[in-house]
C-alpha positions in Angstrom: 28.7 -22.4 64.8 25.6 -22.0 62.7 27.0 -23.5 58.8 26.0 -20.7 56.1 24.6 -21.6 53.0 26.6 -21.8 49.9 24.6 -20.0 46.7 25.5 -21.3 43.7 25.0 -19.8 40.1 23.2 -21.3 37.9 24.4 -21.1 33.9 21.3 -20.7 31.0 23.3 -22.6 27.7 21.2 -21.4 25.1 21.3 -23.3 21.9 21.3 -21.6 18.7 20.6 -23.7 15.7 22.6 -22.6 12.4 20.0 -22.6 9.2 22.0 -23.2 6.2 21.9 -20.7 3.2 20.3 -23.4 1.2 17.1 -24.0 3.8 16.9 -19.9 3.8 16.7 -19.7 0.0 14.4 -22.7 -0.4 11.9 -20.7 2.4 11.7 -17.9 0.6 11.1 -19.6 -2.8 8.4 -21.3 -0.9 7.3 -17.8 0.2 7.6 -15.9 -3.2 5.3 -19.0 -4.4 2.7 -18.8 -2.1 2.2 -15.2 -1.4 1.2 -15.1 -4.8 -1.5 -17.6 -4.9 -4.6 -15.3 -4.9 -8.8 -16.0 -4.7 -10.4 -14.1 -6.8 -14.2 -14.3 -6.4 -16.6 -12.7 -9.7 -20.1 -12.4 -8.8 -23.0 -11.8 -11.0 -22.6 -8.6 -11.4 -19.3 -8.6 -12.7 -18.0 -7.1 -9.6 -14.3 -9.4 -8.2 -13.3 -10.2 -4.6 -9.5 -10.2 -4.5 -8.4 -12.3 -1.6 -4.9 -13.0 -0.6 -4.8 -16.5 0.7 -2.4 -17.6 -0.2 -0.3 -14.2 1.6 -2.1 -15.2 5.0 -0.7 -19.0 4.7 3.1 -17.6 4.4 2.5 -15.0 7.0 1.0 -17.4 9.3 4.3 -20.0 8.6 6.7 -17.0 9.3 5.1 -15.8 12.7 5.6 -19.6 13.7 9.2 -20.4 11.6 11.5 -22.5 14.2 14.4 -20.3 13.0 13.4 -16.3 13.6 16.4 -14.9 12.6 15.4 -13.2 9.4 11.5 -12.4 10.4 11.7 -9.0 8.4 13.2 -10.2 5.4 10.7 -12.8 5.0 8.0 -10.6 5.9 9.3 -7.8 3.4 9.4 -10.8 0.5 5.5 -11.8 1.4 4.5 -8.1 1.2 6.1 -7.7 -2.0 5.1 -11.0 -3.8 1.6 -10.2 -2.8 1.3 -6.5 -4.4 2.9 -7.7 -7.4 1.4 -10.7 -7.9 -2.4 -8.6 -7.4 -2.1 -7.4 -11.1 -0.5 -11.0 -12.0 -3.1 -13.8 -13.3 -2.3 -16.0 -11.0 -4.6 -17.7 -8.0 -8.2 -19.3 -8.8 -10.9 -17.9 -10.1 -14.3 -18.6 -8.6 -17.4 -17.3 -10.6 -20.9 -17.2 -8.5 
């Protein structure tokens, strides 16, 4: 008698990780902050490059954030902090 082959199931345990509401309102302070940090570039002419570097940085943290829970939020507070911040004299100035 030929034995036949037991199968046997194989459990996935995923591990979620709990962020506290304290680390979640410290990373979007961190977030407000930075989106609003702006380059502004003034050339000879009197003409200004507005560059949102600052925006790019917090993006860039988001997209790779350990905990991806709240992606849109923080996304939504970058977008927001940016736009407002535009009319806002806040960044560095750089005169060429």
């Amino acid at each position: 008698m030929a034995k036949q082959a037991v199968k046997t199931k194989k459990i996935k345990t995923v591990v979620h990780h709990k962020e506290t509401d304290g680390a979640f309102f410290l990373k979007l302070v961190l977030y407000l902050i930075l989106s609003s940090m702006w380059v502004r570039i003034e050339f000879d002419d009197g003409t200004i490059l507005p560059l949102p570097i600052g925006a790019i940085v917090a993006v860039f943290y988001a997209l790779h954030d350990h905990f991806q829970i709240d992606r849109k939020i923080e996304l939504a507070i970058i977008l927001v902090a940016m736009f407002i911040s535009f009319w806002l004299p806040i960044g560095i100035f750089i005169s060429l």
